[in-house]
RODO-2510 file (C-alpha; in nm, 4 decimals, decimal comma):
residues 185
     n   res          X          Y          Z
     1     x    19,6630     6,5432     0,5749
     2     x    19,8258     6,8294     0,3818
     3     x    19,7985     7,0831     0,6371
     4     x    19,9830     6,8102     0,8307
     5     x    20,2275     6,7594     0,5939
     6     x    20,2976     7,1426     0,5181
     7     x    20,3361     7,1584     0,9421
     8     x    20,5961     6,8975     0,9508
     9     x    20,8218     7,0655     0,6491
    10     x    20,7881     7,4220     0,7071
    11     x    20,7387     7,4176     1,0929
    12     x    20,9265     7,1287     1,2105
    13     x    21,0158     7,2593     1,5714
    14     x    20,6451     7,3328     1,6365
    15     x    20,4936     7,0444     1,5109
    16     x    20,3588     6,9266     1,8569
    17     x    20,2205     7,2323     1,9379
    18     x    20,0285     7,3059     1,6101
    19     x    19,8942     7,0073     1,5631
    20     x    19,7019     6,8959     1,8701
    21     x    19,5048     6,6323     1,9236
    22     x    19,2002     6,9068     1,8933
    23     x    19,3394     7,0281     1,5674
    24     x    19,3600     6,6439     1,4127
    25     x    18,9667     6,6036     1,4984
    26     x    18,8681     6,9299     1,3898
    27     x    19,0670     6,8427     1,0359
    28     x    18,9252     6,5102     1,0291
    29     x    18,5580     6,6410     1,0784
    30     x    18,6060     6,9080     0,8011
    31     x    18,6973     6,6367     0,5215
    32     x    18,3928     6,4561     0,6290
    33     x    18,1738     6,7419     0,6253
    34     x    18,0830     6,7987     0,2621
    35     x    18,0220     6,3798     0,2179
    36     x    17,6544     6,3908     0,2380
    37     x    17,6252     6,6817    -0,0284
    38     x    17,8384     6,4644    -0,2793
    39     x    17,7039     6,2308    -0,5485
    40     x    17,7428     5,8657    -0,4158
    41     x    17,9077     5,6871    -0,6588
    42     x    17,7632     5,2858    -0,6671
    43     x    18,0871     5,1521    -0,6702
    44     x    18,4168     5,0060    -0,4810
    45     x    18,6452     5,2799    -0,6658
    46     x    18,6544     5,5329    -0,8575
    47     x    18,5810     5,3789    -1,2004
    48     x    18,4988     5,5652    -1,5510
    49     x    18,1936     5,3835    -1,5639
    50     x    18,0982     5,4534    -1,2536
    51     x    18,1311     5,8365    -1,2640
    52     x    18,0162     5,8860    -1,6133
    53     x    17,6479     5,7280    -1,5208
    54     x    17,6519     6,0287    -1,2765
    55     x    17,7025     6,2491    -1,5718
    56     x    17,3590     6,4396    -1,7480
    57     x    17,5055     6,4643    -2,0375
    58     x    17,5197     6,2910    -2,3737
    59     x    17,7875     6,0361    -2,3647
    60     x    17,7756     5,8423    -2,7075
    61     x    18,0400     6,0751    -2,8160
    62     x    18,2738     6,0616    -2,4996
    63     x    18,2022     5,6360    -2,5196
    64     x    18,3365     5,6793    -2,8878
    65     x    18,6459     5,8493    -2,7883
    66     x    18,6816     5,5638    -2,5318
    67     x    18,6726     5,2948    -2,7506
    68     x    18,8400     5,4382    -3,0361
    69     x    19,1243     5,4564    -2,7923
    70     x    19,0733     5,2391    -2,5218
    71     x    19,0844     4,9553    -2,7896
    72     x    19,4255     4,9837    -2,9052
    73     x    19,5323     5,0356    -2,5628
    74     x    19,3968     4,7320    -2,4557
    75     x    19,5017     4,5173    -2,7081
    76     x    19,8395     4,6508    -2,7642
    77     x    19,9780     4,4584    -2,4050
    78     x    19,7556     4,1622    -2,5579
    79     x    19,9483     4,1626    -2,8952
    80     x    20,2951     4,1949    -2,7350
    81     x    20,2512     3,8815    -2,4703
    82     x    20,0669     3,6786    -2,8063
    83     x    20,4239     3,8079    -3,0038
    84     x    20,6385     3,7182    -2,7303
    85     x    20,4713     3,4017    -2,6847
    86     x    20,4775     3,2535    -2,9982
    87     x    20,8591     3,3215    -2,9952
    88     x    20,9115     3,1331    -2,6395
    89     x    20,6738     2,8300    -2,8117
    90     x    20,8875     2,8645    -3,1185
    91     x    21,1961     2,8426    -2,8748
    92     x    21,0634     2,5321    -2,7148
    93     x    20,9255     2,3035    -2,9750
    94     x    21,3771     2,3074    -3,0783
    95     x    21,3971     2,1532    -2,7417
    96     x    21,5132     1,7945    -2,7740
    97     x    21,3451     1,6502    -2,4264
    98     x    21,0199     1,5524    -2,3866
    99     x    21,0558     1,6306    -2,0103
   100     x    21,2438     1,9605    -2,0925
   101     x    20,9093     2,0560    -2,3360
   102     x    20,6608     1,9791    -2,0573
   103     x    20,8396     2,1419    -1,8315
   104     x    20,9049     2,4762    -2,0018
   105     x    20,5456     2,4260    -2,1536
   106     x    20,3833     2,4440    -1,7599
   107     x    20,6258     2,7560    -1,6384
   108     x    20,4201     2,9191    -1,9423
   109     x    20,0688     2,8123    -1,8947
   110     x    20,0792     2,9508    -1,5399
   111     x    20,1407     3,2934    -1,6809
   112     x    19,9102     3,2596    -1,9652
   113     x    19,6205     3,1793    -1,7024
   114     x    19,6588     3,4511    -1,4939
   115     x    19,7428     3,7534    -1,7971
   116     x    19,4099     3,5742    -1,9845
   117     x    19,2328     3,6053    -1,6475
   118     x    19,3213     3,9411    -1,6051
   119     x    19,2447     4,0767    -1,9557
   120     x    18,9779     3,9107    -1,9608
   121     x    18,8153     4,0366    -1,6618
   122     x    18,9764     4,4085    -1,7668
   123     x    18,8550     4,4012    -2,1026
   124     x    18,4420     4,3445    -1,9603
   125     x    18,4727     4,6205    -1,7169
   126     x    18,6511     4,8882    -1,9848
   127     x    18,5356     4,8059    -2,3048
   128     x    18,1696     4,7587    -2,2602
   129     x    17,9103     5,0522    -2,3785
   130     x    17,8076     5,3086    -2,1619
   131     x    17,4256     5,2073    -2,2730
   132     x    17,5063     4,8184    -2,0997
   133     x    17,7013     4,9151    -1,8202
   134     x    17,4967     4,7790    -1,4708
   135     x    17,6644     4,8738    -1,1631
   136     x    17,6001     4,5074    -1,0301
   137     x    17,8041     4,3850    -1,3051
   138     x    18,0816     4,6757    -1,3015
   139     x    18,1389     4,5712    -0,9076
   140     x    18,0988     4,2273    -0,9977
   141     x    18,4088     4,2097    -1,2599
   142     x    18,6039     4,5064    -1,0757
   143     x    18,6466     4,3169    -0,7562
   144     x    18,7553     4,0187    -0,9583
   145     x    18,9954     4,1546    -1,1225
   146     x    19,1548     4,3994    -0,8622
   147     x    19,1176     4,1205    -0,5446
   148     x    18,9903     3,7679    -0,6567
   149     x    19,2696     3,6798    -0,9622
   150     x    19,5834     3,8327    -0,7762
   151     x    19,4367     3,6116    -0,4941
   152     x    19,4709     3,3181    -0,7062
   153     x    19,7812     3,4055    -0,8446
   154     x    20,0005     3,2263    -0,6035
   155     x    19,7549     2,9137    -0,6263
   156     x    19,8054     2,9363    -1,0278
   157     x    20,2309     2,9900    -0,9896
   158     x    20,2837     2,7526    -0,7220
   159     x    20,0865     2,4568    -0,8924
   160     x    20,4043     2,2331    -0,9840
   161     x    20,4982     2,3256    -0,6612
   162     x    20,5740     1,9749    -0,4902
   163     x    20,5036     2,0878    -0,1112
   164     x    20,1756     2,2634    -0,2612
   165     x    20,0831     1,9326    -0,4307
   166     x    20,1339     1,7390    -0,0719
   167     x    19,9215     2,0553     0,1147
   168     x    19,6683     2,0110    -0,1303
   169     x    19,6421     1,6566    -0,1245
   170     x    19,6271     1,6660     0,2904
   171     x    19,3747     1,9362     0,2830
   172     x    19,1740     1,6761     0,0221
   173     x    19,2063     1,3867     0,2616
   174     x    19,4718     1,2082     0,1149
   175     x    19,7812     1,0977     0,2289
   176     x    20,1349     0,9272     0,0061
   177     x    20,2566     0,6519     0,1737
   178     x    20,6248     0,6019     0,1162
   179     x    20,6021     0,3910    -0,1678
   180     x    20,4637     0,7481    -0,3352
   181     x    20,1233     0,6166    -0,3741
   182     x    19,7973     0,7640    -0,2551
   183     x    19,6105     0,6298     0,0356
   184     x    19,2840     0,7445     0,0748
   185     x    19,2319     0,8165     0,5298
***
């Protein structure tokens, strides 16, 4: 892909002729050629914990350095969405309306779900010791935090969603008559 790249800046004229069709194999056979002399890494990216099981060395003081700063780094986006938080809450309980509460109250609660989710799920994978990392796990709590919460993240925003109560509701075999109660098919 470089080489391709470099072609199409510094040779732009002769791009067509350089690189042939024979030219894009024989690149694309060369990256693929060291593969099988490479460590295979037992997960879906390119995690720390994944690569440093691969490592022979002694890792308890590496996993210190880790923690000592991987903590504060983790809990520093924590602290700032509990500060900010508490001054939206504090905001909202000087609202006069019950409705206007409940309402502000629910816009909240989605985001809280899905930042909780996602630190959550962060927080296992990252923070956990070198010495009780299993790759089954690691996977496990990587894929749901990189594909399975974003997935739900539209479910989670979209819940006071009127048309997504009705879709729901039809996909649960229930209908609203036009009275705006529930009949059961």
């Amino acid at each position: 892909m470089a080489y391709d790249r470099y072609v199409a800046i510094c040779h732009p004229l002769r791009y067509t002729s350089i690189m042939n069709m024979n030219i894009c194999f024989l690149l694309a056979a060369l990256s693929w050629l060291p593969a099988p002399l490479a460590n295979i890494i037992n997960h879906f990216f390119c995690d720390l914990m994944a690569v440093l099981r691969l490592s022979c060395s002694d890792l308890y003081m590496l996993e210190m350095v880790i923690f000592s700063l991987g903590i504060p780094m983790a809990l520093s986006p924590v602290v700032l969405t509990i500060t900010s938080y508490t001054y939206i809450i504090l905001v909202i309980m000087r609202i006069n309306s019950t409705e206007g509460k409940y309402k502000t109250f629910s816009t909240c609660s989605s985001h809280l779900i899905v930042v909780s989710k996602f630190f959550g799920a962060v927080s296992c994978v990252h923070l956990r010791p070198v010495s009780m990392y299993s790759p089954a796990t690691g996977k496990l709590f990587a894929l749901l935090y990189t594909s399975f919460i974003p997935m739900l993240n539209p479910l989670i925003y979209s819940r006071r969603n009127r048309d997504m109560h009705l879709a729901l509701k039809k996909v649960a075999g229930r209908k609203q008559s036009k009275t705006g109660y529930y009949l059961k098919n």
